[in-house]
C-alpha positions in Angstrom: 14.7 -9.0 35.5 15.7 -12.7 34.1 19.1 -12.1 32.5 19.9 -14.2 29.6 22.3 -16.8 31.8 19.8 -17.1 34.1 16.7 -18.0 32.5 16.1 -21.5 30.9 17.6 -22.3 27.3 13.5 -22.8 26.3 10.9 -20.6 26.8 10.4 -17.2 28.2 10.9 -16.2 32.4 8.4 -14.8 34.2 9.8 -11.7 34.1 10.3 -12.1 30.1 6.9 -13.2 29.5 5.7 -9.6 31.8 8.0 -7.0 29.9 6.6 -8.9 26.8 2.9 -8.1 27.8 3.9 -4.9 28.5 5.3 -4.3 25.1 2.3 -6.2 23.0 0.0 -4.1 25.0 1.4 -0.9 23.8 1.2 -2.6 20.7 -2.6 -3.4 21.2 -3.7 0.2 22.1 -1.8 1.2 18.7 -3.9 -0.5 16.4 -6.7 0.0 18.8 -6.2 4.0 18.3 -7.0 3.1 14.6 -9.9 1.1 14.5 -11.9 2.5 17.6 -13.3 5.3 15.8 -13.7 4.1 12.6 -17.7 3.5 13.0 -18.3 6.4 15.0 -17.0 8.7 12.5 -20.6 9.3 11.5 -21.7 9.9 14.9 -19.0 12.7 15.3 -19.6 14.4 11.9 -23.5 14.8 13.2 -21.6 16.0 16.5 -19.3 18.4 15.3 -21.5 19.8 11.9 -18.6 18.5 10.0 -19.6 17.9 6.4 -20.3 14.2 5.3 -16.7 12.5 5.0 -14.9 15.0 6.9 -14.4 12.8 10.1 -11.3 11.3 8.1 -9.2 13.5 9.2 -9.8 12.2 12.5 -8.1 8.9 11.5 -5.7 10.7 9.1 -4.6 13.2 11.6 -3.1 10.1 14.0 -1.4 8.2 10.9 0.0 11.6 10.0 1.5 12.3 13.3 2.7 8.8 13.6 4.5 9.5 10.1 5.4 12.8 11.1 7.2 12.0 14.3 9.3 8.7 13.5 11.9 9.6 11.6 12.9 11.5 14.7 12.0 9.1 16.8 15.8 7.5 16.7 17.1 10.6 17.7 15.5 10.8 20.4 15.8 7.4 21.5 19.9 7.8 20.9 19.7 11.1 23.2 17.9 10.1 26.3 17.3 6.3 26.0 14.6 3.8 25.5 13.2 3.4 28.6 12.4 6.9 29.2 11.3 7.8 25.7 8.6 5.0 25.9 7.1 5.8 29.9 7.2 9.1 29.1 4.8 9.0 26.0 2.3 7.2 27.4 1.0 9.7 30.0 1.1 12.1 26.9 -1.0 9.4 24.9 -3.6 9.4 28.0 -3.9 12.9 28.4 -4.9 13.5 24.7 -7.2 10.7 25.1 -9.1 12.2 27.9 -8.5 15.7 26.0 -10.3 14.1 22.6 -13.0 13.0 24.6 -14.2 16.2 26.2 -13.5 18.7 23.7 -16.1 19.9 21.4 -14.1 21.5 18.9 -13.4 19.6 15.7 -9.9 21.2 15.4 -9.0 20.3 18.8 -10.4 16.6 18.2 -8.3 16.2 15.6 -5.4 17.8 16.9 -5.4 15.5 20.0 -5.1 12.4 17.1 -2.4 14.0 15.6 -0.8 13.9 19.1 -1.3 10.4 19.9 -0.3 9.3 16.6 3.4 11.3 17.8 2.9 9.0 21.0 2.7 6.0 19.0 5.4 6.6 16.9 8.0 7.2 20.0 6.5 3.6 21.9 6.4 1.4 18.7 9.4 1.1 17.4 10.8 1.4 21.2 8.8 -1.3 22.0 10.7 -3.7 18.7 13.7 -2.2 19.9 13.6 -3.5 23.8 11.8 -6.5 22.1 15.7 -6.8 20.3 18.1 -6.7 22.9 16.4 -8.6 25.4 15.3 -11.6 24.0 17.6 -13.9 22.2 17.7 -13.8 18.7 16.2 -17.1 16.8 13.5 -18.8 17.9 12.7 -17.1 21.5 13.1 -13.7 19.6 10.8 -14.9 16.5 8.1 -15.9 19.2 8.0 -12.5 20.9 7.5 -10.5 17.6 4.8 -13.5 16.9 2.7 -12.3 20.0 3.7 -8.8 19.6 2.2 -8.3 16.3 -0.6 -10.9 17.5 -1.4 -7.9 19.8 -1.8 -5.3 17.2 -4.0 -7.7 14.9 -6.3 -8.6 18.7 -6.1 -4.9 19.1 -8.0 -3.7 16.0 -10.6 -6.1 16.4 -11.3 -5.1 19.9 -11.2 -1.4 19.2 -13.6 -2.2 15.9 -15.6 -3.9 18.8 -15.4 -1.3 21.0 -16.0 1.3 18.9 -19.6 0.2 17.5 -20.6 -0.7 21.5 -19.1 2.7 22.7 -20.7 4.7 19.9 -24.2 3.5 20.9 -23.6 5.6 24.2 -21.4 8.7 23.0 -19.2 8.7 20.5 -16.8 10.5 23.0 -16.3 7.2 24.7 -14.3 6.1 21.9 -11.4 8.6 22.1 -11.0 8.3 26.3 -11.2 4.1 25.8 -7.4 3.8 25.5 -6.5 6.0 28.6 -7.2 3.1 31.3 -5.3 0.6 29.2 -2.2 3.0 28.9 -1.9 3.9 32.3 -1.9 -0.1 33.5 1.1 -0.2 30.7 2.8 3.0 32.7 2.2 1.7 36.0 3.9 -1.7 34.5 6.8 -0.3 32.6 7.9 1.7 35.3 8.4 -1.4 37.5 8.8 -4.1 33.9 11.2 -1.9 31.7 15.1 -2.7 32.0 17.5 0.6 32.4 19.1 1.9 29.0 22.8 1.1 29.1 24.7 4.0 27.0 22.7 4.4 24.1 24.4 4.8 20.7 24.4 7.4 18.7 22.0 8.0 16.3 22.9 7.7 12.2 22.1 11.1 10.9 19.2 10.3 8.5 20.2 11.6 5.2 22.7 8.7 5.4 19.8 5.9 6.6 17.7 7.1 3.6 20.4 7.3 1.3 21.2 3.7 2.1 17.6 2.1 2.3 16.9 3.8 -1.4 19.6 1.2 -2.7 18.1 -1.5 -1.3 15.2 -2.1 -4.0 13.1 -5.1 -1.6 12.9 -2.5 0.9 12.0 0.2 -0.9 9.5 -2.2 -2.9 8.0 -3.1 0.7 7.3 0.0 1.8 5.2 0.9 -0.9 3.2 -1.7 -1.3 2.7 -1.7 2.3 1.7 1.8 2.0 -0.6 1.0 -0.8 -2.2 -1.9 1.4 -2.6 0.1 4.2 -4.0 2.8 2.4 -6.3 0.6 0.6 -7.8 -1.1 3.3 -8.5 2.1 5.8 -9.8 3.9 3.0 -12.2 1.0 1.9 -13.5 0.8 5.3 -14.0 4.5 5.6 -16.3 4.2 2.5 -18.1 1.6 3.5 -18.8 3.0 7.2 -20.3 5.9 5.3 -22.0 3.9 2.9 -23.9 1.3 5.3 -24.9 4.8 7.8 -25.8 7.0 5.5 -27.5 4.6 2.9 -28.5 1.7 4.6 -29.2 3.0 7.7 -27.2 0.7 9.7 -26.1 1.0 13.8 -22.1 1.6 14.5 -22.5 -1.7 16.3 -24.2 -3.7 13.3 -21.4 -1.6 11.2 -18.4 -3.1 14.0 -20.2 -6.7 13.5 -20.1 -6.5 9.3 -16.5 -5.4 9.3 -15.3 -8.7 11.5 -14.5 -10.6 8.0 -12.3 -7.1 7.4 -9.8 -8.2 10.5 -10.6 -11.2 12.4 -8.6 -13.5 9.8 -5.3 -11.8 10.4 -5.1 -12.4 14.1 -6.2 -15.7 13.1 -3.4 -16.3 10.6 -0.3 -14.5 12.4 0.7 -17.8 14.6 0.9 -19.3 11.4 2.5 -16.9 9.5 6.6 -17.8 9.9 5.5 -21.3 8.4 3.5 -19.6 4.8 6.8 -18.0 4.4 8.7 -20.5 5.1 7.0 -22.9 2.2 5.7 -20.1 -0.3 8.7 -17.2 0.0 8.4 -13.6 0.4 8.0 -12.4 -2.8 5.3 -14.6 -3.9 3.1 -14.1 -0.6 3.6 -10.1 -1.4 2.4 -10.5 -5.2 -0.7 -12.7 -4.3 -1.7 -10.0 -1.3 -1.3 -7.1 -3.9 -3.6 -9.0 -6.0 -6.0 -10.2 -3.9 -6.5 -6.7 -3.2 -6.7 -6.0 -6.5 -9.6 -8.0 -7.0 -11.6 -6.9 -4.3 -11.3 -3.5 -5.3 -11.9 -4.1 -9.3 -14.8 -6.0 -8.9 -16.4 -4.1 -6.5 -16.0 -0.9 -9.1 -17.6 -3.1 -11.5 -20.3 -4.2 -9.7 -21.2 -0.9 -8.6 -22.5 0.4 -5.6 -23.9 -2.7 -3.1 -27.2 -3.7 -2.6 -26.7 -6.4 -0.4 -24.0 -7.1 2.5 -23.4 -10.8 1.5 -22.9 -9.8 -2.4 -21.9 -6.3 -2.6 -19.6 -5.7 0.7 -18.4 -8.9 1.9 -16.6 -9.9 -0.8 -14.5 -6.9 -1.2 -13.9 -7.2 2.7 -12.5 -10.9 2.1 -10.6 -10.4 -0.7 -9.0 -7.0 1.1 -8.3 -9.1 3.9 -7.0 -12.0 2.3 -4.4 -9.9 1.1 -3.0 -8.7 4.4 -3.1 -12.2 5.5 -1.0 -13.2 2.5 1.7 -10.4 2.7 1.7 -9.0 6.2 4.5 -10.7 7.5 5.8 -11.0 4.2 6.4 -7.4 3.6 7.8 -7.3 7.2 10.4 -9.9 6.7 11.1 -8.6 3.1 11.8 -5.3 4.4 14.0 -5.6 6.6 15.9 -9.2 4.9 18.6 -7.3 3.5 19.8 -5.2 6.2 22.4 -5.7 8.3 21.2 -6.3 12.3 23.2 -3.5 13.4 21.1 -1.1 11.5 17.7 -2.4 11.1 16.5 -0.6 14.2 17.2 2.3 11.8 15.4 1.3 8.8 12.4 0.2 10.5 11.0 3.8 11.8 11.1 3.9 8.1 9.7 1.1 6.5 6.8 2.5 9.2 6.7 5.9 8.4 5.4 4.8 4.7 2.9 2.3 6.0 1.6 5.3 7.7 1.8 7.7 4.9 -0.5 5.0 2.7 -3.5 6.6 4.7 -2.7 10.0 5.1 -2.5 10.4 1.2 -5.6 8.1 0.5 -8.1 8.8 3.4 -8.7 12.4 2.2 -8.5 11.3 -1.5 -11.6 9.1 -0.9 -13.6 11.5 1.3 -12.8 13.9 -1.7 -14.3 11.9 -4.5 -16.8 10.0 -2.2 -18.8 13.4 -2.5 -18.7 12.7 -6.5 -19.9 8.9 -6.0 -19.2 5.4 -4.8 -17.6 4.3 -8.0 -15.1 7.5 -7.9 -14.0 6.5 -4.4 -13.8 2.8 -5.5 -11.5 4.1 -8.8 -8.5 5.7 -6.3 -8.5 2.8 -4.4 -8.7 0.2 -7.6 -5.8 2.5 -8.8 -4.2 2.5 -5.7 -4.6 -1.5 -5.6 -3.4 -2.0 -9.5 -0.2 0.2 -8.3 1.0 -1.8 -5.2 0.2 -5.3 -7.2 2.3 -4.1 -10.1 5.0 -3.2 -8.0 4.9 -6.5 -6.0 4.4 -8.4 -9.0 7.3 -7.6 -11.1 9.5 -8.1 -8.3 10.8 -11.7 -9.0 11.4 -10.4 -12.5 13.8 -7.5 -11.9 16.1 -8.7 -9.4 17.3 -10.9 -7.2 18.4 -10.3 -2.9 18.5 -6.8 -1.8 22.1 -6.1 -1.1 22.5 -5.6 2.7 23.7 -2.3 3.5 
């Protein structure tokens, strides 16, 4: 490994810029776990003789174990290191892949989500951790979180992708496609992954949460991330049913029409660091909670769609829009008022509430989708109206978050 005397004052080493790909790949099966079954969720629910809507808790079960398991994922982590915390979840991830795939039990299905959403939990944040103590912080450090989160947004498209080609075959294709990918990131972090010096121990967590809940930006930030996050899955759970079940559409056609949905982030992200720069956090977060305020609204105006270019595409834009607005925004914001020693702390829970956005709203719009398109659209218009509100009165009601 390139030690920081070693390696030139610009750029990364070759051993930097491997260990990096190793870490954004992780990254890339993550958001890939969340997107590759979205279109096939149909497809399953025929399957399975699960009710119409019911596949959501195939989606919801891996956001809830990723919310369920990383709060303690820094206790772990402080017990028996980083290195072996993150190899050691992967072959757990690949083996509930393969599981998923065969089973044909519902319960067990969703089970083996819930499992890999624990996998993801433990490897994330590990991965931002090793990301933070071995590459210099400033511009080198800046760049590898740039093409870490790059990953993620590349991820979702390609599992969005893969998902409507896979589902054409078998729908249990979808759950065993991140199992290859894994196991090259095993066979590479075993060899790529630097050797834990003494870890430190962990903060007990009453104390973290008791600390975060003072700082207001970072409280502010996690909910309206959650409320993005929540608004943006469950839109595109509606509309997945809405273009099958109504329309009659292919999961591959589906995949193709959700594109504008997630293409324009990975787009963005290289440019992100520079739309802070000029506009400021708070302002980028307000604009994103309204932009998906306005998709929302006027598509529960409008009504149900009866065209893609009118009645879907514009919610998708204005939905998107808003995470390309406020996605690094709500990042930086989050953690800006927190002293470096203990963001690696704060951010398993700044994450744990992005993921709890879904878990609450995905089953709230399978619930009222059975009542009618406009019910499912008024949760998430509500849920919209709420995070923009939040983000919006920001500027008004203080100023920096103290950093604790």
């Amino acid at each position: 490994m390139t030690t920081l005397s070693s390696r030139p004052a610009s750029g990364f080493g070759a051993g930097q810029r491997a260990l990096l790909f190793v870490l954004a790949g992780n990254m890339l099966i993550d958001a890939l776990e969340v997107s590759v079954v979205l279109v096939a969720l149909p497809a399953v629910e025929r399957d399975l003789g699960w009710p119409a809507a019911a596949g959501q808790w195939v989606m919801s079960g891996f956001a809830a174990g990723f919310a369920a398991l990383l709060l303690l994922g820094p206790r772990l982590v402080s017990r028996w290191g980083r290195r072996r915390v993150y190899l050691a979840a992967l072959p757990v991830f690949i083996a509930a892949s393969v599981a998923g795939g065969l089973t044909g039990q519902g319960a067990v299905l969703v089970a083996t989500r819930v499992v890999k959403g624990m996998c993801a939990a433990l490897t994330a944040p590990t991965g931002l951790a090793i990301i933070g103590s071995t590459f210099r912080p400033g511009p080198e450090q800046r760049r590898a979180v740039s093409v870490y989160s790059l990953f993620g947004a590349a991820g979702f498209t390609a599992g969005l992708l893969s998902s409507g080609a896979l589902t054409e075959l078998s729908w249990r294709w979808n759950p065993v496609f991140p199992a290859p990918v894994a196991l090259l990131l095993l066979v590479a972090g075993f060899r790529l992954i630097p050797r834990d010096t003494a870890p430190a121990p962990a903060v007990p967590l009453r104390v973290t949460l008791a600390r975060l809940a003072r700082n207001a930006p970072f409280v502010r930030s996690a909910v309206c991330a959650a409320t993005l996050n929540g608004t943006y899955l469950g839109l595109l759970l509606l509309l997945t049913h809405w273009l099958h079940d109504r329309w009659g559409w292919s999961s591959w056609r589906t995949a193709v029409a959700f594109l504008p949905a997630c293409v324009p982030l990975a787009v963005a992200l290289p440019f992100s660091g520079r739309l802070v720069a000029r506009f400021g956090t708070e302002r980028l977060i307000a604009a994103g909670g309204c932009a998906a305020l306005a998709g929302c609204a006027t598509a529960l105006l409008t009504g149900p769609p009866s065209a893609y270019a009118s009645g879907v595409l514009p919610v998708l834009l204005c939905v998107e829009a808003a995470f390309v607005l406020s996605f690094a925004a709500l990042n930086l914001q989050a953690t800006s008022g927190i002293a470096a020693g203990r963001r690696g702390a704060a951010v398993p829970v700044y994450q744990t509430a992005v993921q709890l956005g879904p878990v609450v709203t995905l089953p709230a719009v399978a619930a009222t989708a059975a009542v009618g398109y406009r019910a499912a659209l008024l949760v998430l218009t509500a849920l919209s109206a709420a995070g923009a509100l939040i983000a919006s009165t920001s500027r008004r009601r203080d100023g920096p978050g103290a950093v604790v």
